[in-house]
C-alpha positions in Angstrom: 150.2 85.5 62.0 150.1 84.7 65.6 154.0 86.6 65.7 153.3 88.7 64.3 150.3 90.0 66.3 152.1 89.0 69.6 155.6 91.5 68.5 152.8 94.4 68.0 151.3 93.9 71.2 153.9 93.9 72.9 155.6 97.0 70.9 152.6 98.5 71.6 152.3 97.7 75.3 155.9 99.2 75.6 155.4 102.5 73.7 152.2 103.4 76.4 154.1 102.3 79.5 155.7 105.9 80.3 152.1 106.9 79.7 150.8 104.7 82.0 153.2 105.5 85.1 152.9 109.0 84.2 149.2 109.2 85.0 150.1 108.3 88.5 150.7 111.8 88.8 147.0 113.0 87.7 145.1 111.9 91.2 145.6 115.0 93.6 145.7 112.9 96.8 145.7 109.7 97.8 142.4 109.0 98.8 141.3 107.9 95.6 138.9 110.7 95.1 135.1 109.8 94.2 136.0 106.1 93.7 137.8 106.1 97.0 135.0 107.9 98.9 132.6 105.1 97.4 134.9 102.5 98.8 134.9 103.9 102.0 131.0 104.3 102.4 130.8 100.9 101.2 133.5 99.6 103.8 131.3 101.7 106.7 127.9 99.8 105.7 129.7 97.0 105.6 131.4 97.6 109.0 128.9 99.4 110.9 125.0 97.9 108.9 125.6 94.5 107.0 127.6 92.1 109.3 126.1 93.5 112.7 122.3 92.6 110.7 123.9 89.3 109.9 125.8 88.3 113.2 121.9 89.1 114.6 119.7 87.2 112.4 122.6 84.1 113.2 121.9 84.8 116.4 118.5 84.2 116.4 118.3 81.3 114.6 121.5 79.8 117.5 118.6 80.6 120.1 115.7 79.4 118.0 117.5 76.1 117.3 118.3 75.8 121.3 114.6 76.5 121.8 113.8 73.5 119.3 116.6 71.3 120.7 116.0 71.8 124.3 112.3 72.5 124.6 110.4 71.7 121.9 112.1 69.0 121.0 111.5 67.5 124.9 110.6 63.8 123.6 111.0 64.0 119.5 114.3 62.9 118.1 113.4 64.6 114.7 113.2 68.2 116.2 115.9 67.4 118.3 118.3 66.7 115.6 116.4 69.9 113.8 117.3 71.7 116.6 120.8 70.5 116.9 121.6 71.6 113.3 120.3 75.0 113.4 123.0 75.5 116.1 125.6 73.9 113.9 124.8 76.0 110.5 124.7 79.5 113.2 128.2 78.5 114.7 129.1 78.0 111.4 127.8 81.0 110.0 129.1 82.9 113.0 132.4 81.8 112.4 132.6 82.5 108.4 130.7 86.3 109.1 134.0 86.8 111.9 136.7 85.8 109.1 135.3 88.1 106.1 134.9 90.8 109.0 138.4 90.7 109.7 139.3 89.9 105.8 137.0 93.2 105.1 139.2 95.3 108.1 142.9 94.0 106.7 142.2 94.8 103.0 140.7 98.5 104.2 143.7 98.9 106.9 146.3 97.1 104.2 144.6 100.1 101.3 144.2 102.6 103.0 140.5 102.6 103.3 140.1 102.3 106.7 139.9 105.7 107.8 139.2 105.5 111.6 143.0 106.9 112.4 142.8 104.5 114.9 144.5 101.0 113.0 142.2 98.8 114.0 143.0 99.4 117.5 146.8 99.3 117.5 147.5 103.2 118.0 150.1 104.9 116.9 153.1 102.3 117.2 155.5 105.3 116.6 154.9 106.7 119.6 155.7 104.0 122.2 158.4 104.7 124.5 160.7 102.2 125.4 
């Protein structure tokens, strides 16, 4: 039974395959129309909204921990060490929100997305004279 099922499939999946590559040729462009102009918008709140509001709220609570580890914490070793993990989990945090910022930017550049003109800063390498 389980053969038999699996030679169909397959027969199956090889009778639609020219159909398949052929739709390729439907999309007018290749920005992906609709579903690529959603992408985008998503990639610039992302870019330009999300991580700034995050990066700012982790650095608030870096400064609110030094404020508990340095001065509220003057002569208590509990808010001291309260203090001194606030700043750990915001350097953390600071350094995880940088890595899917730059994960974000090489999957929009790598797609396509990404469409600054710019490439992330590089320029136009096929330009530079040698």
């Amino acid at each position: 039974m389980f053969e038999k099922f699996t030679k169909l499939a397959v027969s199956a999946s090889l009778f639609a395959l020219p159909f398949v590559v052929s739709a390729q040729g439907l999309a007018q462009d290749a920005s992906g129309g609709d579903f690529g102009d959603l992408l985008a918008d998503l990639l610039g709140l992302t870019n330009n909204l999300l991580i700034p509001f995050i990066l700012g709220i982790g650095f608030l609570v870096f400064v609110w921990g030094m404020f508990k580890f340095f001065i509220y914490g003057g002569a208590d070793d509990e808010a001291k060490s309260s203090g001194k993990s606030l700043m750990v989990y915001a350097t953390l945090g600071f350094v995880l929100i940088i890595v899917f910022w730059g994960v974000v930017n090489l999957v929009a550049t790598s797609t396509g997305l990404d469409r600054d003109g710019d490439d992330a800063g590089l320029g136009n390498i096929n330009n530079v004279e040698l």
